[in-house]
Each structure stands twice: as C-alpha cells, then as structure tokens.
C-alpha positions as CSV (number, residue, x, y, z in Angstrom):
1,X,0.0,0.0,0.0
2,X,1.9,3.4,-0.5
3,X,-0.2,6.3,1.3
4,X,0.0,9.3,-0.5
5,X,-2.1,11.3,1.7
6,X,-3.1,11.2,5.4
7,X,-4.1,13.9,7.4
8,X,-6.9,16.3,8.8
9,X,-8.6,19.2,7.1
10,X,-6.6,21.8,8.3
11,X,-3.2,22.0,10.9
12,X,-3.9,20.7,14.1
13,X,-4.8,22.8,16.9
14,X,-3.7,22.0,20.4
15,X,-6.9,21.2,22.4
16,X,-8.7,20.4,19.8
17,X,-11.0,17.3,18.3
18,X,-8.8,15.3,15.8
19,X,-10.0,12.3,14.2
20,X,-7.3,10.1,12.6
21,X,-7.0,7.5,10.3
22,X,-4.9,4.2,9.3
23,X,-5.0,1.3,7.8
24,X,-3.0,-1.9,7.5
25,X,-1.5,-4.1,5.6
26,X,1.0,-1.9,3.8
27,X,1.3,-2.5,1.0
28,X,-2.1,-3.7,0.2
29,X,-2.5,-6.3,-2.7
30,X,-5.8,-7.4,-4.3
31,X,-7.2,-9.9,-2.2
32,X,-5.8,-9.1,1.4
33,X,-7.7,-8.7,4.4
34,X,-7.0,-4.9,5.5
35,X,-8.0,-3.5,8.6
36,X,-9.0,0.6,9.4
37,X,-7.6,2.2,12.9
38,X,-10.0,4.6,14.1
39,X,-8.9,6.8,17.0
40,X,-10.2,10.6,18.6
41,X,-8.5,13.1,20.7
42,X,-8.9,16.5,21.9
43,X,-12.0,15.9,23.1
44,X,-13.1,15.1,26.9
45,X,-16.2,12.8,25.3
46,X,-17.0,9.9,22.7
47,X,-17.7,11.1,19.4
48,X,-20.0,9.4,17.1
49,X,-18.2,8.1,13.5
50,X,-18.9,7.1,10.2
51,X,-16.6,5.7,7.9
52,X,-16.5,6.0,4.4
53,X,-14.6,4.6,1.0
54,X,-14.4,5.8,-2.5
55,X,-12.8,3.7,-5.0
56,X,-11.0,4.9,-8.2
57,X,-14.5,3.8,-10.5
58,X,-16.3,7.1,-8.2
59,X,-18.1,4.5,-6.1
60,X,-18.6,5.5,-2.5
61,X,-19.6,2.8,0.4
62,X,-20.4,3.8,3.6
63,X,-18.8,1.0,6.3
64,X,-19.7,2.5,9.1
65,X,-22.3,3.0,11.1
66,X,-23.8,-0.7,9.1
67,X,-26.3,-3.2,9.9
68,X,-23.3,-5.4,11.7
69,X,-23.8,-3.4,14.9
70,X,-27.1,-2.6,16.5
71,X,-25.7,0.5,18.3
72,X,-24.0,3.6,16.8
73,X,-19.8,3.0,16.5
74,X,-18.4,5.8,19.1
75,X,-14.7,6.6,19.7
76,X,-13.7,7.4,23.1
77,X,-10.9,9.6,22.7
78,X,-6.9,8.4,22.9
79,X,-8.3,4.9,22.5
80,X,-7.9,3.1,19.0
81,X,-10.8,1.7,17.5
82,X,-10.4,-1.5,14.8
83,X,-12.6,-2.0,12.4
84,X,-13.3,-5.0,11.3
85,X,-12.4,-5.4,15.1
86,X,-10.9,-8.9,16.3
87,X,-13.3,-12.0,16.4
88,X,-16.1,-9.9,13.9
89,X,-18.4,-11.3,11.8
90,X,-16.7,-10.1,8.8
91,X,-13.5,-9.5,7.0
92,X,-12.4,-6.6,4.9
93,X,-10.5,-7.6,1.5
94,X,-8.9,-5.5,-1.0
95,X,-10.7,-5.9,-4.5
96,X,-10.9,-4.4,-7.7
97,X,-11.1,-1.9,-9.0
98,X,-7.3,-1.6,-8.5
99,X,-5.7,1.7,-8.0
100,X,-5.8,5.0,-5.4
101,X,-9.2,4.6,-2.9
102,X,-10.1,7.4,-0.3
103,X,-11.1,6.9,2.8
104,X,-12.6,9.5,4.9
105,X,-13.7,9.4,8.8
106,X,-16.1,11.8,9.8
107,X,-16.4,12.5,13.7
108,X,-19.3,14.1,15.9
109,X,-19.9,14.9,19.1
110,X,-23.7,14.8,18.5
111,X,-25.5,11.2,16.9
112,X,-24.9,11.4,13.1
113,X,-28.2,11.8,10.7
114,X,-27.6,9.9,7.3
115,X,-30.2,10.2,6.4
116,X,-30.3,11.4,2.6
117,X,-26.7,10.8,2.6
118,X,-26.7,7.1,2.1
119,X,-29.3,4.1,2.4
120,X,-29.0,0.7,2.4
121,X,-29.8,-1.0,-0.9
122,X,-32.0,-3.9,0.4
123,X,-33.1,-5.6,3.6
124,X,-29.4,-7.7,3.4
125,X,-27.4,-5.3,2.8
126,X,-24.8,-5.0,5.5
127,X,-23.4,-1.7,4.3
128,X,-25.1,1.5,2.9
129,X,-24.5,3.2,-0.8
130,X,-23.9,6.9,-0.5
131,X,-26.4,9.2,-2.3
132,X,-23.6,11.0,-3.9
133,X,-21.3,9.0,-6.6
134,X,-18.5,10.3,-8.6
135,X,-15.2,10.1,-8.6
136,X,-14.0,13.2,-6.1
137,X,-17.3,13.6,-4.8
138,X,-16.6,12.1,-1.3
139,X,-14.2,15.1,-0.7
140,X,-16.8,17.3,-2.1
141,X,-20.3,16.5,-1.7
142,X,-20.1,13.9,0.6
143,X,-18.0,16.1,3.2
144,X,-19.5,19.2,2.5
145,X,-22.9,17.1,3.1
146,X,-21.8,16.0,6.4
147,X,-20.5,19.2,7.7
148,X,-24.2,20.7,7.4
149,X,-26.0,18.3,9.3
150,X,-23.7,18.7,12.0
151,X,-20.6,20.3,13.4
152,X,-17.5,17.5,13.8
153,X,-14.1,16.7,12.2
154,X,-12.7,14.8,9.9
155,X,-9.9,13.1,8.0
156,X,-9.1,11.4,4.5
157,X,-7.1,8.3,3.8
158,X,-5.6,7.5,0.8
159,X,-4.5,3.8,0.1
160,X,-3.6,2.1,-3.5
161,X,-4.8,-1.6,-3.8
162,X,-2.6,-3.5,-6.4
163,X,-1.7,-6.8,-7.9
C-alpha cells in the first residue's frame, strides 16, 4: 500500500477534536484482508463516527455506522478503534477496482443523521450506498454534506490496492 495522503482538514490545533485515520497491511494487494484504525482526541467525550470509501471507479460505500452493529460506533478519545475489530463477523478484503481509494472518517460529538446521505440497498445489505457517486465527490459532496448536518471533524485516507 503506499499512502500518499493522510491527514486532517486543516493544521492541528492543540486542544482540539482530531480524528485520525490508518490502515493496515502496507502494502495492500488485491485480495488481502485490511483493517482501518479509528482513534479521537482532543476531546473530553466519545464522538460518534462514520466511515466511508471511494474507489477509483467514483463509487462511495459507507462501512460505518452498518447493519453489523445494533448501536451507533463511538470513539472514546486516545483509545484506537479497529474495524473490522478482532473475532467480527466479517473481514475486509482488497478488490478491484485496482488503484488509489479514499477513505474518509467523519467524527461528531452529536448522533450522526444519514439520512439522505446514504441508504441501504435492500433488507441484506450490510453496508449503505452513499447518495452521492462520482469520482471526487466524497471530498466534495459527501464532506460538505456532512458538515451541514452537524458540526465535527474529519480526515481522509488514501491507500492504493494493487496486484
């Protein structure tokens, strides 16, 4: 995996909320199981978080919150949050399409409202499609989406998947 970017949407600040964002194997190859690190600080609370990914065909997946958990994924700050977590029902693999995917965790210290932002595409589905799709458009729409329903912070994540 070679990161080319990592980092939040402007300099940090000392006191306050910071999300960050990482991921593992390095470097990631078509077919690997990956996992994201999640962690908060600057903040004396848990933050609500959503997760989402945008690979280099414009097509955005929200991971988190999903159907997997019955409660809303919170990150208490300094503590790391995995995800998929140990022992979970599922694994994250690296597919196609190859090439550079964005990530991008959004953090808030009020319960997130999705809705209009993404849904899930049947009563299965584990994980919701994002309203928005386009190559770009989770910096853009997505984000800008996000930061109107609620105040919070945020960070992107960008990871190439190869052969």
């Amino acid at each position: 995996m070679g990161l080319t970017a990592c980092g939040t949407d402007s300099a940090p600040v000392a006191g306050a909320p910071r999300a960050e964002l990482g991921l593992t194997p390095s470097p990631l190859r078509a077919g690997d199981p990956l996992t994201f690190s999640l962690t908060l600080s600057g903040t004396p609370a848990p933050w609500n978080v959503a997760l989402f990914v945008e690979n280099p065909d414009g097509e955005i997946q929200q991971l988190l919150p999903n159907r997997l958990r019955t409660s809303p994924v919170t990150l208490a700050p300094g503590a790391a949050y995995q995800f998929p977590g140990a022992g979970a029902e599922i694994q994250l693999r690296a597919g196609e399409p190859l090439g550079t995917h964005t990530a991008l965790l959004f953090a808030a210290p009020a319960p997130l409202n999705l809705d209009g932002i993404s849904a899930y595409a049947g009563a299965q589905a584990a994980f919701a499609t994002v309203s928005v799709q386009g190559r770009g458009h989770l910096e853009t729409e997505l984000l800008t989406r996000l930061r109107t329903a609620g105040p919070g912070v945020s960070t992107l994540l960008r990871f190439d998947i190869t052969r």
